[in-house]
C-alpha positions in Angstrom: -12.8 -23.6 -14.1 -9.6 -22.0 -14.7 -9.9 -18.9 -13.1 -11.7 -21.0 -10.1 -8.5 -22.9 -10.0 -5.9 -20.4 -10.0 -7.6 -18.5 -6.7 -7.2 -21.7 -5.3 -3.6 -22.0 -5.4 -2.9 -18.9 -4.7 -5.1 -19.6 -1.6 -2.3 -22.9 -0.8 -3.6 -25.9 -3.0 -1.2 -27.1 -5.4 -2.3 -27.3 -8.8 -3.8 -31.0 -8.8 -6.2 -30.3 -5.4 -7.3 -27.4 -6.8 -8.4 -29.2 -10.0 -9.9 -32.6 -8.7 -11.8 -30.0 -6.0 -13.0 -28.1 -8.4 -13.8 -31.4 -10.2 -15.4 -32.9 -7.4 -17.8 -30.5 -6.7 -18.8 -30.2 -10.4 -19.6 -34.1 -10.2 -21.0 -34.1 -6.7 -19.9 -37.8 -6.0 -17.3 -39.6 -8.2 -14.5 -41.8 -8.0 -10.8 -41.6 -8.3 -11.2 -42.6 -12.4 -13.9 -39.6 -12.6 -12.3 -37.4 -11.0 -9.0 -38.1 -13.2 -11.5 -37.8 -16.3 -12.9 -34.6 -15.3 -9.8 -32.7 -14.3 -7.3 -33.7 -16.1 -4.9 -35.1 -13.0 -3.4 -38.0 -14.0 -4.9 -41.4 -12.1 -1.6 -42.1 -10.7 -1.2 -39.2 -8.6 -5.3 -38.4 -8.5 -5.1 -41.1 -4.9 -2.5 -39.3 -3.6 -4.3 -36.0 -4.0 -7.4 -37.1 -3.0 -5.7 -38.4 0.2 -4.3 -34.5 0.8 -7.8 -32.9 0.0 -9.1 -35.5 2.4 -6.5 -34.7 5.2 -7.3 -31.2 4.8 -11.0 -31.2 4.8 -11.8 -30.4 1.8 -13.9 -33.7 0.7 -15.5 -37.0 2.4 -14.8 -40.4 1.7 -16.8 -43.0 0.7 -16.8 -46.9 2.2 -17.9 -48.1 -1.4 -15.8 -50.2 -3.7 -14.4 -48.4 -5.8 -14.1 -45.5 -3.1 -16.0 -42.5 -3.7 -15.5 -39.1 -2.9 -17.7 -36.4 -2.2 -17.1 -33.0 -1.8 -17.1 -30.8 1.6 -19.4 -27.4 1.6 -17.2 -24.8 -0.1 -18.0 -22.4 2.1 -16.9 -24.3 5.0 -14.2 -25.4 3.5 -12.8 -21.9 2.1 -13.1 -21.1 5.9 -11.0 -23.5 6.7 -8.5 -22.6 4.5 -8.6 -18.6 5.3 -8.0 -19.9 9.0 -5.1 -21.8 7.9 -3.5 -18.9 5.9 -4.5 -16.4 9.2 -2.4 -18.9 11.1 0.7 -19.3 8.7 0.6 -15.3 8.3 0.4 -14.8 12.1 4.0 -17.2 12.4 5.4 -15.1 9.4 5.1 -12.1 10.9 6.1 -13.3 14.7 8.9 -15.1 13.3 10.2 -12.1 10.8 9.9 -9.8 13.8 11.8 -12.0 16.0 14.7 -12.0 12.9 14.6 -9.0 12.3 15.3 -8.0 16.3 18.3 -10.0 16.3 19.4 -8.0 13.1 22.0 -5.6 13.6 20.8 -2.3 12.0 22.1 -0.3 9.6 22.5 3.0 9.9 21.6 4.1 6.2 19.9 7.5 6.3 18.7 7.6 2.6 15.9 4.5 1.3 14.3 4.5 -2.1 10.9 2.7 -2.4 9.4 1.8 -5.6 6.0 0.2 -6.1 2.6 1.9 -5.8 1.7 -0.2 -2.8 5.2 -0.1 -0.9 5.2 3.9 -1.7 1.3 4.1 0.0 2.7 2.4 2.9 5.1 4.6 4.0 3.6 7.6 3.2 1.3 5.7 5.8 4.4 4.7 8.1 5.6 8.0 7.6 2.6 10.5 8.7 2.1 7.9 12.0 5.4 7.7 13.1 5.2 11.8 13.5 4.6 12.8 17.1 3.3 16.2 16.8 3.2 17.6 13.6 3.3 17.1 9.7 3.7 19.2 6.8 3.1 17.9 3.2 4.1 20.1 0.1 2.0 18.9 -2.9 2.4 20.1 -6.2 0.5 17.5 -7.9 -3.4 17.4 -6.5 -4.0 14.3 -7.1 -1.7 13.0 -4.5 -3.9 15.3 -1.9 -6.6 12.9 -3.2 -4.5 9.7 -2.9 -3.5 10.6 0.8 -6.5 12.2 2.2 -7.5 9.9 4.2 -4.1 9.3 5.8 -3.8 13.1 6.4 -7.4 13.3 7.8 -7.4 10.8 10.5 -3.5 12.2 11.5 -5.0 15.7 11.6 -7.4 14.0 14.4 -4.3 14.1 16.5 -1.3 15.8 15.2 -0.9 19.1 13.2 -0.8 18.9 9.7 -0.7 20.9 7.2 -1.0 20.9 3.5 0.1 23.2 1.0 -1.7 22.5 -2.6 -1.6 24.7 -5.8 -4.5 27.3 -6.3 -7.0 24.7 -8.2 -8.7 23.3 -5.0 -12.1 22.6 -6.5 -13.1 19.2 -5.0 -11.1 18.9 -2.6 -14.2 20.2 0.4 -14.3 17.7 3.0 -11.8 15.4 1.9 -8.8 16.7 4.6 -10.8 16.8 7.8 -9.2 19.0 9.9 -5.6 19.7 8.1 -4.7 23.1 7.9 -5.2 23.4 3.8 -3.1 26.0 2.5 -2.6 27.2 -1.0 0.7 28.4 -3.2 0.8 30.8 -6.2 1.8 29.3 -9.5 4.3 32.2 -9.6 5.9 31.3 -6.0 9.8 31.1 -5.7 10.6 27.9 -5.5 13.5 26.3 -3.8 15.4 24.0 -5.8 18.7 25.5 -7.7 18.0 22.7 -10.2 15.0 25.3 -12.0 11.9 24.2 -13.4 8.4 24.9 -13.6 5.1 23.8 -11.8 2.9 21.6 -14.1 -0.6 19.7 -13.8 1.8 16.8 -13.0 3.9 18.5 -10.4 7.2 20.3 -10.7 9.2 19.5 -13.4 12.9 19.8 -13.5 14.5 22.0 -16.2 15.8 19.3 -18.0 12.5 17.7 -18.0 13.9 14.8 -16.5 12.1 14.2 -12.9 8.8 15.7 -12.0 8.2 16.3 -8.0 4.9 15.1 -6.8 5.1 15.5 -3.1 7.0 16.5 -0.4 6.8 15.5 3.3 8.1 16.2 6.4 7.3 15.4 10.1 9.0 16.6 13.3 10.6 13.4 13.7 13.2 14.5 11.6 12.1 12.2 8.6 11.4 13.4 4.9 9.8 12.0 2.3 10.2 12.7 -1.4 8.2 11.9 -4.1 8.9 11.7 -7.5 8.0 10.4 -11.1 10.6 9.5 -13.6 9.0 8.9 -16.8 6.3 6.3 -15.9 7.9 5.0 -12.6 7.3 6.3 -9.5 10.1 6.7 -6.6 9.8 7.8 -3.0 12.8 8.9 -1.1 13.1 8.5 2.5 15.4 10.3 4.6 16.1 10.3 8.1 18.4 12.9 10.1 20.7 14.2 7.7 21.9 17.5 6.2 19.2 16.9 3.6 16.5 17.4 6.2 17.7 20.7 6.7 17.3 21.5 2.7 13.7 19.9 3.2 12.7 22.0 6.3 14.0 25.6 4.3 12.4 24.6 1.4 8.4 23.4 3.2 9.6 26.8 5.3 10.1 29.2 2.3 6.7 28.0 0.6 4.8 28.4 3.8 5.9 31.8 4.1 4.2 33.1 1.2 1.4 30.4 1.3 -2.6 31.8 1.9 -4.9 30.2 3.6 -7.1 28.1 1.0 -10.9 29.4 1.3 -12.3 26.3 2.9 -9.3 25.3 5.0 -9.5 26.2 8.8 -5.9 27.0 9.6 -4.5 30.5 9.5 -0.6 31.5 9.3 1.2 33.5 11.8 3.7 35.4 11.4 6.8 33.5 10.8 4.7 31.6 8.6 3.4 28.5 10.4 -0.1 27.6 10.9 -2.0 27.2 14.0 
């Protein structure tokens, strides 16, 4: 019953409907002292609940005296709820966007994100918002795997390419048609801040920050990737000096980048791939 309950309210029943639903439809038919009994919702405010379940569709009323109850199908009535939530969200969202285009903007040029989901996001925003063409630098594989199917269906319509280190075993398929491109372990990297390429990407010299991934799209926007200790970190940046370090560094890996056996792009000869 208690894990039954808690889905409830985070579906929008306060903690009493969820239990004298619950309740309910253990009983089948009951009344208001039954219902108490069974899920712990004291009498005095069982009526009141009952009243709200009833208002909401979520049980039948009785004529008998004392009243009975009776639980609604729970399928029909999750339904009813989800279409109430899809409503509710639908608002939100109108009524955020509506906020947010009175806002006046900010012109900040650097935004740190933090969160596994809010990082996937915009790596998502990120590769859609470019108009052309994308270029990803990762020196940790498994982030290949985490964004290949982002990559893939942008590769559909933009160029993209992606530069990975020389282990590429499994990775057949997964990129659709990026242009997959591969960097010696030995490359010169560009950061003056030294380090060395790792499993786990490339780790600073004081051992500090380890670089996952490294994005850029002809929209002027970058997007850096990090891991410090267990926490992740992505750093956005929009049309700044910085870009211009990101674009020499993507360009100077390029440069001395191969094609990777199964990928289908090939470089020219000031290093970009067609």
């Amino acid at each position: 019953m208690p894990g039954v309950v808690d889905h409830l309210v985070r579906l929008g029943l306060s903690e009493y409907e969820s239990r004298a639903y619950v309740a309910i439809v253990t009983l089948g038919e009951a009344t208001v002292k039954e219902i108490s009994e069974e899920s712990g919702v004291p009498r005095s405010r069982a009526y009141d609940v009952m009243h709200r379940l009833a208002e909401k569709g979520f049980v039948e009323v009785g004529s008998s005296s004392p009243r009975c109850y009776r639980a609604n199908e729970p399928t029909a009535a999750s339904s009813q709820l989800m279409e109430e939530i899809r409503h509710a969200n639908e608002e939100i969202l109108r009524d955020l966007s509506e906020i947010g285009r009175r806002a006046n903007a900010q012109e900040n040029p650097i935004w740190t994100v933090k969160g596994d989901w809010a990082i996937d996001h915009k790596v998502s925003e990120v590769t859609e918002s470019a108009r052309r063409e994308v270029t990803v630098l990762c020196f940790n594989n498994r982030s290949v795997i985490r964004y290949a199917k982002v990559l893939s269906e942008a590769a559909r319509q933009k160029d993209v390419t992606v530069l990975i280190s020389p282990q590429i075993d499994g990775f057949d398929g997964l990129l659709g048609r990026c242009h997959l491109m591969t960097f010696e372990q030995t490359a010169v990297y560009p950061f003056e801040i030294g380090g060395v390429l790792e499993d786990k990407g490339f780790v600073t010299s004081d051992g500090r920050y380890c670089i996952e991934m490294l994005m850029r799209t002809d929209q002027d926007v970058s997007l850096l990737l990090t891991r410090e200790g267990e926490a992740r970190r992505a750093m956005v940046i929009f049309g700044t000096i910085l870009n211009v370090f990101t674009r020499q560094s993507i360009e100077l890996l390029v440069r001395g980048a191969v094609p990777a056996p199964s990928g289908p792009g090939t470089p020219t000869q000031n290093g970009r791939v067609k």
